[in-house]
C-alpha positions in Angstrom: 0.0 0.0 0.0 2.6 2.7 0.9 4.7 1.6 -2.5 1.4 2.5 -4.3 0.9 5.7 -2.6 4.9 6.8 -3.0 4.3 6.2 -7.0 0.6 7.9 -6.9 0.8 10.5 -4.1 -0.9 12.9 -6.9 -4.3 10.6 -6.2 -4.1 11.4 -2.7 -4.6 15.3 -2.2 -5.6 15.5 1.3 -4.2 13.8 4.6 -7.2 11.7 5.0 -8.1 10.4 1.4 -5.1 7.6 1.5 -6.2 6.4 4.8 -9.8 5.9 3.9 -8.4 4.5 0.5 -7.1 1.8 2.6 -9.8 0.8 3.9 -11.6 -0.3 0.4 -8.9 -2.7 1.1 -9.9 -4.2 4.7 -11.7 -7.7 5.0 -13.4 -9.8 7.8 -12.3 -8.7 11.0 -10.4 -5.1 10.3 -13.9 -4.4 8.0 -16.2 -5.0 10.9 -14.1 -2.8 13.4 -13.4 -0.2 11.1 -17.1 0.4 9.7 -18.0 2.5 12.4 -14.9 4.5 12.3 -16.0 5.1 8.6 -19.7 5.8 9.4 -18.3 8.3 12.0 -16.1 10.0 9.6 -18.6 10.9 7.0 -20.8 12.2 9.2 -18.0 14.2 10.7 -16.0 15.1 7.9 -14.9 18.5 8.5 -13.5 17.8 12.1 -12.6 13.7 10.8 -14.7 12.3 13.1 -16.0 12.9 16.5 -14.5 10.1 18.1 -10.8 10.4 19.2 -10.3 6.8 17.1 -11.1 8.2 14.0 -9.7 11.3 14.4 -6.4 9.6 15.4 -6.6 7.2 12.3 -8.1 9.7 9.3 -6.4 12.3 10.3 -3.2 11.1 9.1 -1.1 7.8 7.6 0.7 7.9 11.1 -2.6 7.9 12.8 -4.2 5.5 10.4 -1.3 2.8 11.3 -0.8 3.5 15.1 -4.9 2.7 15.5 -4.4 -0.7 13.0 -1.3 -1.6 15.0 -3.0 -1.1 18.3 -6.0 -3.2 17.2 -4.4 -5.9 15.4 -1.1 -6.2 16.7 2.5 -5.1 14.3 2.5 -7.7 10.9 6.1 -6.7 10.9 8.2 -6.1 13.8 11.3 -6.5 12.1 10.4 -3.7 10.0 9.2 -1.4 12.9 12.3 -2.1 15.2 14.6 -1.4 11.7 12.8 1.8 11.2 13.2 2.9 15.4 17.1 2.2 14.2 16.9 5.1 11.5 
């Protein structure tokens, strides 16, 4: 996904639009938990939400990631401890 986004950042005008992007791309579990973020978001779309959640996770590709990591645990934790090194 972030390969995608560093060859098309054009598609991507504001801070939120890759992070709800990303979410076309969520299945089973991460779909369930982050439909309400999503239905909070639209109807809060000039402040990104009303909940701190989806504030934290739209407002940003940081955010976005921190909320997915502290739901579903790091995928990669060789890649996060490499990237702490740098």
């Amino acid at each position: 996904v972030e390969l995608y986004q560093y060859f098309n950042d054009d598609k991507f005008p504001t801070a939120d639009s890759y992070a709800l992007w990303t979410t076309s791309y969520l299945r089973g579990e991460a779909l369930r938990w982050v439909e309400p973020l999503l239905k909070d978001y639209f109807l809060h779309e000039n402040t990104c939400g009303s909940m701190a959640t989806t504030q934290s996770m739209f407002r940003d590709w940081k955010g976005f990631r921190k909320e997915i990591r502290r739901m579903f645990g790091d995928i990669d934790k060789v890649k996060t401890a490499e990237d702490h090194l740098l």
